[in-house]
C-alpha positions as CSV (number, residue, x, y, z in Angstrom):
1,X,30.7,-47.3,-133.2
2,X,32.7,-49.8,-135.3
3,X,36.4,-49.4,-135.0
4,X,37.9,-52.5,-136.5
5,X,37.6,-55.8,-137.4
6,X,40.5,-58.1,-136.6
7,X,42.9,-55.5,-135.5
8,X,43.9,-56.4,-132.0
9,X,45.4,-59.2,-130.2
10,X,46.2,-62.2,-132.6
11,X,44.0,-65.3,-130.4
12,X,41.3,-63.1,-129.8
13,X,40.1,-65.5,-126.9
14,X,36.9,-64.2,-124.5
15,X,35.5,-66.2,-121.5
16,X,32.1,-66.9,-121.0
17,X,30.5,-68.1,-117.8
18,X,27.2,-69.4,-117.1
19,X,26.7,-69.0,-113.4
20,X,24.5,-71.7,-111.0
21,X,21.1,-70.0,-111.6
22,X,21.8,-70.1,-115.6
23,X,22.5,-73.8,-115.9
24,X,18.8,-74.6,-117.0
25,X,20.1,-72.3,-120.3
26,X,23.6,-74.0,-120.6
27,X,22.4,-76.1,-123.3
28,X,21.0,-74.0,-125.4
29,X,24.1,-71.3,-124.7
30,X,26.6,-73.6,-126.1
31,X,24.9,-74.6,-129.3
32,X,24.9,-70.8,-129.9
33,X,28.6,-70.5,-128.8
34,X,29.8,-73.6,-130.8
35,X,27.6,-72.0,-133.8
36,X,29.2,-68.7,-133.2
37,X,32.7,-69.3,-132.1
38,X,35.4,-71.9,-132.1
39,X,35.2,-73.6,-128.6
40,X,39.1,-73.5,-126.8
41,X,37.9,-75.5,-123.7
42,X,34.5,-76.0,-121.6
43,X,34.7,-77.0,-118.0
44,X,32.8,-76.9,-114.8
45,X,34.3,-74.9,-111.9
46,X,33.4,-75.0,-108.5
47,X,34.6,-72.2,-105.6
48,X,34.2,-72.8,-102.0
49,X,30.7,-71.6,-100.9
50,X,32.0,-69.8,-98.2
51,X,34.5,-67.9,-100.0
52,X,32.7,-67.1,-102.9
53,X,32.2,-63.7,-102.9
54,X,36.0,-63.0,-102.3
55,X,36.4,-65.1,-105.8
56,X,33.9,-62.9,-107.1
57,X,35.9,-59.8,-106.4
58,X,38.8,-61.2,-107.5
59,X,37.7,-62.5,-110.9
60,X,36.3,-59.0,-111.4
61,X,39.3,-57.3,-110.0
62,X,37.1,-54.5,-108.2
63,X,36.0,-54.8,-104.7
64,X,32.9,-54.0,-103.1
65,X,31.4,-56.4,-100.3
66,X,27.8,-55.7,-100.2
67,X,27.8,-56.1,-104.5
68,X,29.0,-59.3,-104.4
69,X,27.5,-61.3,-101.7
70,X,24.8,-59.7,-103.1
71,X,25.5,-61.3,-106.6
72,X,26.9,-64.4,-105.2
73,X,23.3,-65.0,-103.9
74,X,21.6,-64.2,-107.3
75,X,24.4,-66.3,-109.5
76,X,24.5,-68.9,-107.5
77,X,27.2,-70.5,-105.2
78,X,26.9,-73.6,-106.7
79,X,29.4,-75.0,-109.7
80,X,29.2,-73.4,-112.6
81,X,30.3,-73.5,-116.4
82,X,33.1,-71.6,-118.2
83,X,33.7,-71.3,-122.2
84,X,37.1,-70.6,-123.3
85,X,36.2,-69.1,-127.3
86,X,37.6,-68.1,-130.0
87,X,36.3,-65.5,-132.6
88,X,38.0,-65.8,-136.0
89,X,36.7,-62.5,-137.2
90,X,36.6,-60.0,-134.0
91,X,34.5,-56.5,-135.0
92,X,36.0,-53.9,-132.6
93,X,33.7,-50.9,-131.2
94,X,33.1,-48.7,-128.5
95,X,31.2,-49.7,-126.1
96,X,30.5,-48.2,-122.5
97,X,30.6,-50.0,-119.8
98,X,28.2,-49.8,-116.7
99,X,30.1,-47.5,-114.9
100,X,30.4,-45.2,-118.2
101,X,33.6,-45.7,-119.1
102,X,34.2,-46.7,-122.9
103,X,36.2,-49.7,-123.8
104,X,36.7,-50.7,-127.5
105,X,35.2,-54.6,-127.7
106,X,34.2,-57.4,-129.6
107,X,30.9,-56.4,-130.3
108,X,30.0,-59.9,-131.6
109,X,30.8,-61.0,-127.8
110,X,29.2,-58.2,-126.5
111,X,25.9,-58.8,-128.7
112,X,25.7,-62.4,-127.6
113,X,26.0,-61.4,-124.0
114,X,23.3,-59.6,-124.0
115,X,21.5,-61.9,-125.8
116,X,22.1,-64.8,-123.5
117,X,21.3,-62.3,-120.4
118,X,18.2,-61.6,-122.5
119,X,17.0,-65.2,-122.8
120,X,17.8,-65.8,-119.0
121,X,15.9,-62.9,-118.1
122,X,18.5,-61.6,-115.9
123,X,21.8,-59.5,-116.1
124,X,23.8,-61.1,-113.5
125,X,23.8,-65.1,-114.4
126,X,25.8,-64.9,-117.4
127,X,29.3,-63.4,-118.1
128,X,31.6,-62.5,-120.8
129,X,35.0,-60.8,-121.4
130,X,34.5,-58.5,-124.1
131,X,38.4,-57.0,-123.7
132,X,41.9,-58.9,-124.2
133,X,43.0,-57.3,-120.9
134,X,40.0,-58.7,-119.3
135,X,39.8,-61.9,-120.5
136,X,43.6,-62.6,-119.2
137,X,42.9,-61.2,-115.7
138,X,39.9,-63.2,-115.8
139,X,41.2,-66.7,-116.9
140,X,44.4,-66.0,-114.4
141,X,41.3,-65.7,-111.4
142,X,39.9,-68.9,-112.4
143,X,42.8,-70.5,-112.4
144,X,43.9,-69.6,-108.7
145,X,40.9,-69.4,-106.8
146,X,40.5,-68.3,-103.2
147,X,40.6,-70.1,-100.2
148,X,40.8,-67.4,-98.0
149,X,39.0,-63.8,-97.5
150,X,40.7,-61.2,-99.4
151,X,41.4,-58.2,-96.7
152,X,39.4,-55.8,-96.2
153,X,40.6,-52.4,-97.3
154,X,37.9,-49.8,-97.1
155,X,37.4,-47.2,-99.8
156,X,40.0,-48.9,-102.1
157,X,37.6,-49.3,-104.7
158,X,38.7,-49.0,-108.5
159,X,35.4,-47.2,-109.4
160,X,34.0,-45.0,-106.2
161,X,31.3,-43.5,-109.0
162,X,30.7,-47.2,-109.7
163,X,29.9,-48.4,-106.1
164,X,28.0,-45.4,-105.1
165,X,25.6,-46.1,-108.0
166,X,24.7,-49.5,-106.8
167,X,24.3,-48.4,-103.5
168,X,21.4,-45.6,-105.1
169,X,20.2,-48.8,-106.7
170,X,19.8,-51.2,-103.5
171,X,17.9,-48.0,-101.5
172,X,15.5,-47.2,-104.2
173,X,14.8,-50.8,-104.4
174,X,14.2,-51.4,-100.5
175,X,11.9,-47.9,-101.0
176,X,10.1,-49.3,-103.7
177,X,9.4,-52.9,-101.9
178,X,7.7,-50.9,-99.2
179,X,6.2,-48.2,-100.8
180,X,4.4,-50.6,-103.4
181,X,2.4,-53.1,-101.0
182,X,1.5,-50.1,-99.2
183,X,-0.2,-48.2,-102.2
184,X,-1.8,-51.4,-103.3
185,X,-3.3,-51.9,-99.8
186,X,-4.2,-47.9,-100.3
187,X,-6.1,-48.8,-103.8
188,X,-7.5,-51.7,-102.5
189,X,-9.1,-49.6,-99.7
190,X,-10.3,-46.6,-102.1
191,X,-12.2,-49.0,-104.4
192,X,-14.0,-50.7,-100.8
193,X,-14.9,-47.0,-99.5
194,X,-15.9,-46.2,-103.1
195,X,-18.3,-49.5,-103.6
196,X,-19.6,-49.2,-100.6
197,X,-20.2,-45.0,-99.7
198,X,-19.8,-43.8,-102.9
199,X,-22.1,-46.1,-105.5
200,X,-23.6,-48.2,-102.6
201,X,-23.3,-51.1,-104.4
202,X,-21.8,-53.1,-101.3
203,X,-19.5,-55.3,-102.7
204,X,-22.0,-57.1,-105.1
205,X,-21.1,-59.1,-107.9
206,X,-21.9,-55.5,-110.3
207,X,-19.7,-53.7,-107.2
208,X,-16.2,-51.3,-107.9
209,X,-14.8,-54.3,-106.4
210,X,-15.5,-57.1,-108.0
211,X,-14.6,-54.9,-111.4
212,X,-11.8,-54.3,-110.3
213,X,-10.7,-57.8,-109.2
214,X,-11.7,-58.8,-112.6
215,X,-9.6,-56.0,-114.2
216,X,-6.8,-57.5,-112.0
217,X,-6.7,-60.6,-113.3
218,X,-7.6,-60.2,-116.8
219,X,-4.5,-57.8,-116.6
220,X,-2.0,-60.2,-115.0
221,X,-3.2,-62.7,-117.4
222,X,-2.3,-60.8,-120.3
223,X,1.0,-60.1,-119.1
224,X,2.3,-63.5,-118.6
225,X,0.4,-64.8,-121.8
226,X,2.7,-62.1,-123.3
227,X,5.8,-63.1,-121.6
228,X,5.0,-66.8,-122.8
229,X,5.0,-65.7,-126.7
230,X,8.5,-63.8,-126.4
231,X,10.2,-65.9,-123.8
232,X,10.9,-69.7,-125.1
233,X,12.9,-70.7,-122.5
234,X,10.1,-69.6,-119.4
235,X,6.8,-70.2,-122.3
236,X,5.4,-73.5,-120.1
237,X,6.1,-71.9,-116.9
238,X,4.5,-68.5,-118.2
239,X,1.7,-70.0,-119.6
240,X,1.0,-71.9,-116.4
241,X,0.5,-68.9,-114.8
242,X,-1.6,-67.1,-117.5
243,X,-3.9,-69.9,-117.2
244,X,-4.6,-69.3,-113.6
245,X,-4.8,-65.2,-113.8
246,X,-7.2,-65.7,-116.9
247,X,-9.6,-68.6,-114.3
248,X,-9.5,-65.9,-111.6
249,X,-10.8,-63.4,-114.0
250,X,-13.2,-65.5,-115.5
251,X,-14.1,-66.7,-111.6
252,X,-14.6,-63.0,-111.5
253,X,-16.8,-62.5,-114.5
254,X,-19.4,-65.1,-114.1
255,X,-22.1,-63.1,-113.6
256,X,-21.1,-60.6,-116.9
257,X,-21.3,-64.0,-119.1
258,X,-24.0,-65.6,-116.9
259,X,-25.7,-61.9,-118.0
260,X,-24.6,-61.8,-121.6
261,X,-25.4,-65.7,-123.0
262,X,-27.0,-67.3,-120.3
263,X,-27.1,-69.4,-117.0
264,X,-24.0,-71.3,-116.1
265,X,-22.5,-70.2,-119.1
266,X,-18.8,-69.1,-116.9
267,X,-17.9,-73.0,-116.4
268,X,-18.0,-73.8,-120.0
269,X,-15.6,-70.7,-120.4
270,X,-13.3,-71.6,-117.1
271,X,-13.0,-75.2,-118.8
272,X,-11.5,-73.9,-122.4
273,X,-9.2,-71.3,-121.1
274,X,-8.1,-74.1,-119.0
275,X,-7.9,-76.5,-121.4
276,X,-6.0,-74.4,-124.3
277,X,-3.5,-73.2,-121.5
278,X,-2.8,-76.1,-120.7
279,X,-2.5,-77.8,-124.0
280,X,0.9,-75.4,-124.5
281,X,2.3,-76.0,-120.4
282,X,2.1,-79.7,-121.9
283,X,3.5,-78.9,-125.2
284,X,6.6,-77.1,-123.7
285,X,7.0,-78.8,-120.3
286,X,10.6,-79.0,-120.5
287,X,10.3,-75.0,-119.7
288,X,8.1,-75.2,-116.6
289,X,10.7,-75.6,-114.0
290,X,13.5,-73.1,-115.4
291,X,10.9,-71.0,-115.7
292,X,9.1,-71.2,-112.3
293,X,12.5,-70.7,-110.9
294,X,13.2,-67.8,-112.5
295,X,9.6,-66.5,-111.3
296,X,10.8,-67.3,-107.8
297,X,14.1,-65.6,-107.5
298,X,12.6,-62.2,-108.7
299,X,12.7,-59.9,-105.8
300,X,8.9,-59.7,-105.7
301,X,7.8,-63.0,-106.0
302,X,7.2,-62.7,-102.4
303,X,4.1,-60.0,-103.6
304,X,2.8,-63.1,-105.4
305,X,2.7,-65.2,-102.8
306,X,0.9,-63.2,-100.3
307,X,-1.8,-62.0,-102.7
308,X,-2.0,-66.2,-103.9
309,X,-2.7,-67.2,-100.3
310,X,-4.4,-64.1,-99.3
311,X,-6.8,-64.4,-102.6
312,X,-7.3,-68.4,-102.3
313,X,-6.9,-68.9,-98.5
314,X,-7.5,-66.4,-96.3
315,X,-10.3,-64.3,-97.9
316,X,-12.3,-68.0,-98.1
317,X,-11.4,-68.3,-94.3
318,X,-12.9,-64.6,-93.3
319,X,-15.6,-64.7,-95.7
320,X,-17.6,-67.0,-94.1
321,X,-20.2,-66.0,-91.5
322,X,-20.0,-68.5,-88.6
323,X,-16.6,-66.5,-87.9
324,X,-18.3,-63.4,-87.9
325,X,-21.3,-64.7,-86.0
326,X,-18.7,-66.0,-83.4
327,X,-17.5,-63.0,-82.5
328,X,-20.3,-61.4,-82.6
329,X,-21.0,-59.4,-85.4
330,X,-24.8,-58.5,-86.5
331,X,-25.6,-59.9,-89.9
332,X,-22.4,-62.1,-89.7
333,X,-23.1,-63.2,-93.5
334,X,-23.4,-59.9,-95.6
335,X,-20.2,-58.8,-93.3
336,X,-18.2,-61.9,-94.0
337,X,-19.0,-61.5,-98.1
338,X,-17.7,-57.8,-97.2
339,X,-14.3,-58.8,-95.9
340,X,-13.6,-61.5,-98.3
341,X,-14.3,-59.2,-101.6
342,X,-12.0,-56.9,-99.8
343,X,-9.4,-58.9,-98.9
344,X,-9.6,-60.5,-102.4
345,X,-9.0,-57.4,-103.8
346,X,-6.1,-56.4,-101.4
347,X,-4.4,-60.0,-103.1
348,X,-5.2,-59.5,-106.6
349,X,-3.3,-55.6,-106.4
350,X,-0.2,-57.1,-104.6
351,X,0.0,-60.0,-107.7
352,X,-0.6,-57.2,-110.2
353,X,2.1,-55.1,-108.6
354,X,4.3,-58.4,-109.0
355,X,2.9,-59.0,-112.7
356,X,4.2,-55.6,-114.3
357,X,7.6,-55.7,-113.1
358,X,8.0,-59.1,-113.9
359,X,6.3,-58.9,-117.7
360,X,8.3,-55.7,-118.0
361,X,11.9,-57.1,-117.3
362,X,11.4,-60.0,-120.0
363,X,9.2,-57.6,-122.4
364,X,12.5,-55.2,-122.3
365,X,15.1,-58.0,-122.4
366,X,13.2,-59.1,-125.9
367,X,13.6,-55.5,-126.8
368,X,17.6,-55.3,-126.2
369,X,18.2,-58.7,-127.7
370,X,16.6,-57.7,-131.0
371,X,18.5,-54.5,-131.0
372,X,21.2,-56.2,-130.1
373,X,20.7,-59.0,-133.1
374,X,20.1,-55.9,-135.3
375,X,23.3,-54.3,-134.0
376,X,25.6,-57.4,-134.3
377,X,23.8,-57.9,-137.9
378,X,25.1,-54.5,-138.9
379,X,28.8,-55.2,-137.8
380,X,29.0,-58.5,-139.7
């Protein structure tokens, strides 16, 4: 709700930060800030590593240990960059912060804040004052950083609703990283029993299975080529990995195309999906490493992994049948093909369970930031 426009303190100065793990943005952040704002002062700043969770708390001025070592290892210890800006024509409204409170800001700050968290992908790499008070305390923090661990005083937290929120947040998270492997594996082992009891199709190339490895991937690749049209900044690295989601599928479906136009039809298929993917990796390579970095801080990523080497490595490894006939096993070759569609499967669900999570953050984030656009459009 608008409030004002110009009405407050006479400077109107805010702070921006762009924390370690948003420097692959910082240029593209201050082209928007100098076309926005009148730039005071840009400099880098650099805290001691081991300290800087104490800085954190202090440049925040509320204090809760677990929260920031927790966001000092998602920031970034590393240096970072802070914006000293002006805003000629401040538009005041009332916003609420994320504890609920509501604080009458600069919604033009607070627009392009979300905006910059939206084109990062993340909430917690870049900051901005959005409150006189806030942008004093927070330039007087920068300018007397610790050197030393600020005592700990248990339960003297300015927001006790505050803290007890994150810490609902951090459980349901560890819940959900072990519940979600778990009912993966529990899928993966439904559509095996299924292919092989239920429709006795023994993990053939027609089999449950190999549908649903093909569903998989098809669906993965979807997701990422849709992160790659909304997200600039990540497009290269997205696309990267939309090209190798959409091989596996078609990996998958070579005996639907093989079916549908012909013999050895799938390698003409596998080689322009390839090829048009990676015609835009080439075309936005400058957005391949920010991105794949981004990829790999996401809390997940470790779900992609697994089901990568899983998928590529160790179903090829148990699939073949001298293993099986080593130890032992009658028909050592049908059982081997058994185990490796399985354990296939088991990778493709643990990189679908990383896929949707991942699309979804960016998908939303796209979401809020044209909101957001919209919202600061109708201030102005």
């Amino acid at each position: 709700m608008q409030v004002g426009i110009g009405t407050m303190n006479e400077k109107h100065e805010f702070v921006f930060v762009i924390w370690e793990a948003a420097r692959g943005f910082e240029s593209q952040i201050l082209r928007e800030l100098e076309r926005r704002f009148r730039v005071v002062s840009s400099r880098e700043v650099s805290w001691p590593r081991n300290h800087f969770a104490d800085n954190l708390a202090a440049f925040y001025g509320w204090r809760s240990w677990h929260v920031w070592r927790n966001k000092a290892r998602k920031c970034g210890t590393g240096p970072f960059r802070v914006v000293v800006v002006e805003d000629p024509a401040p538009v005041w409204s009332r916003e609420r912060d994320t504890s609920g409170h509501e604080l009458v800001v600069d919604a033009n700050v607070y627009g392009l804040k979300k905006s910059f968290r939206a084109l990062t992908g993340r909430s917690n790499v870049v900051h901005a004052s959005v409150t006189p008070e806030e942008t004093v305390h927070q330039l007087a923090a920068l300018d007397s950083p610790r050197t030393d661990p600020i005592p700990f005083r248990p339960m003297v937290y300015a927001d006790d609703a505050r803290i007890r929120a994150s810490r609902r947040r951090v459980w349901m998270s560890l819940a959900l990283d072990v519940l979600v492997p778990l009912l993966a594996a529990v899928a993966s082992g439904v559509a095996v029993w299924a292919d092989v009891f239920a429709f006795g199709t023994a993990c053939s190339e027609n089999g449950l299975v190999e549908l649903s490895g093909l569903v998989l991937s098809a669906a993965c690749g979807a997701l990422m080529t849709a992160c790659a049209l909304v997200v600039k900044s990540g497009r290269g690295a997205h696309a990267l990995a939309a090209a190798f989601f959409f091989d596996m599928a078609v990996r998958e479906a070579d005996f639907l195309l093989d079916r549908a136009f012909g013999a050895c039809v799938w390698p003409w298929v596998l080689t322009a999906v390839t090829l048009t993917f990676a015609a835009v990796v080439v075309r936005y390579a400058k957005t391949v490493y920010p991105g794949l970095k981004t990829m790999r801080r996401s809390r997940r990523f470790p779900l992609f992994a697994c089901g990568a080497a899983l998928m590529l490595f160790v179903s090829q490894f148990l699939g073949r049948g001298a293993v099986w006939q080593a130890i032992g096993v009658a028909d050592a070759a049908a059982f081997g093909h058994f185990v490796e569609e399985s354990v296939e499967l088991f990778g493709y669900a643990l990189m679908f369970v990383w896929a949707v999570p991942h699309a979804t953050r960016f998908l939303r984030a796209r979401v809020r930031q044209s909101k957001s656009s919209a919202q600061s459009a109708r201030n102005l």
